[in-house]
C-alpha positions as CSV (number, residue, x, y, z in Angstrom):
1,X,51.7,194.4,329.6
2,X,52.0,197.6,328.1
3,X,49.9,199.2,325.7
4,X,52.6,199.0,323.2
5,X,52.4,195.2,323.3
6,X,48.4,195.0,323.0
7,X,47.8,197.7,320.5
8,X,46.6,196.7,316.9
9,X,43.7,194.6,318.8
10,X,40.7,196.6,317.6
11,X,38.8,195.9,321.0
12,X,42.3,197.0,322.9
13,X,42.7,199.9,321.0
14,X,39.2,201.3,321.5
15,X,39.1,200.6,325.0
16,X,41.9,203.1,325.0
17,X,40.4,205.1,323.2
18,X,37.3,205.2,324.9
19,X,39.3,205.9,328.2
20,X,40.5,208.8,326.7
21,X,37.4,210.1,325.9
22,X,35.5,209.3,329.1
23,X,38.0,211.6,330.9
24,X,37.6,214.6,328.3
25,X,40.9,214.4,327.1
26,X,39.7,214.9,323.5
27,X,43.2,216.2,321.9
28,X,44.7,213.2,323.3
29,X,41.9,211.4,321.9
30,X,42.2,212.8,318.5
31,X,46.0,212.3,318.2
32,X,45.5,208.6,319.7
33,X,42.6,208.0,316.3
34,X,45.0,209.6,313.8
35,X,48.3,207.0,315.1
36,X,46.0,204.6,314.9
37,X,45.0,205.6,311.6
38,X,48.9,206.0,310.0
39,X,49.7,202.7,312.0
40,X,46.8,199.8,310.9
41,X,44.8,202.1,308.3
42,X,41.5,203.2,307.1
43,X,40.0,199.2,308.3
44,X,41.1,199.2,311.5
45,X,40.1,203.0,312.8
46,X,36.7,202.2,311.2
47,X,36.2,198.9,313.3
48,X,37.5,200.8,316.2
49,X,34.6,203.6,315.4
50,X,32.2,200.7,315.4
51,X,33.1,200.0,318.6
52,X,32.8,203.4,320.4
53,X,29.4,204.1,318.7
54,X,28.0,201.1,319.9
55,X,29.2,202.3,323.4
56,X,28.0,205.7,323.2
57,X,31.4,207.6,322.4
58,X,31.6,210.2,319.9
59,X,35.0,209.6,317.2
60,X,36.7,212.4,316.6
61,X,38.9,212.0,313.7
62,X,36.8,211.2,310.2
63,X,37.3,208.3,308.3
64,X,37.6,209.8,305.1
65,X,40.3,211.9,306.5
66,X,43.7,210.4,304.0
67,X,45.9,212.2,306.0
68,X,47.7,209.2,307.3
69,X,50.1,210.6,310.1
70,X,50.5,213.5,312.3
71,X,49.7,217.3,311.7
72,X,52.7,219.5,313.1
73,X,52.6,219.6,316.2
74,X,50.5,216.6,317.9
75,X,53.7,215.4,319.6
76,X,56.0,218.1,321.2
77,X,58.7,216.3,321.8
């Protein structure tokens, strides 16, 4: 299963998140939270923040940040 398949799960989607994290890729991490954020909204990323706190993971995007979607430049495609 790919994660395409699995993500909008909330415990999925911090898991991966939490991977992310735990190997210090923190940009990735960041860009991960915000398409998260422009995909399920303001509900979901928060439940997902839950979730990392309780496991000892810092967020990194904030959850009164309304900039649903990218900033130039998170994807070079």
């Amino acid at each position: 299963m790919e994660w395409q398949q699995i993500s909008g799960l909330v415990s999925k989607d911090a898991d991966y998140v939490m991977a992310l994290a735990k190997q210090g890729w923190r940009r990735w991490q960041e860009v991960e939270e915000r398409r998260l954020l422009a995909l399920y909204g303001q509900e979901h990323l928060q439940a997902i923040h839950l979730r990392m706190k309780d496991m000892g993971y810092q967020p990194l995007v904030p959850l009164h940040d309304r900039r649903h979607g990218f900033r130039k430049g998170d994807y070079a495609v």
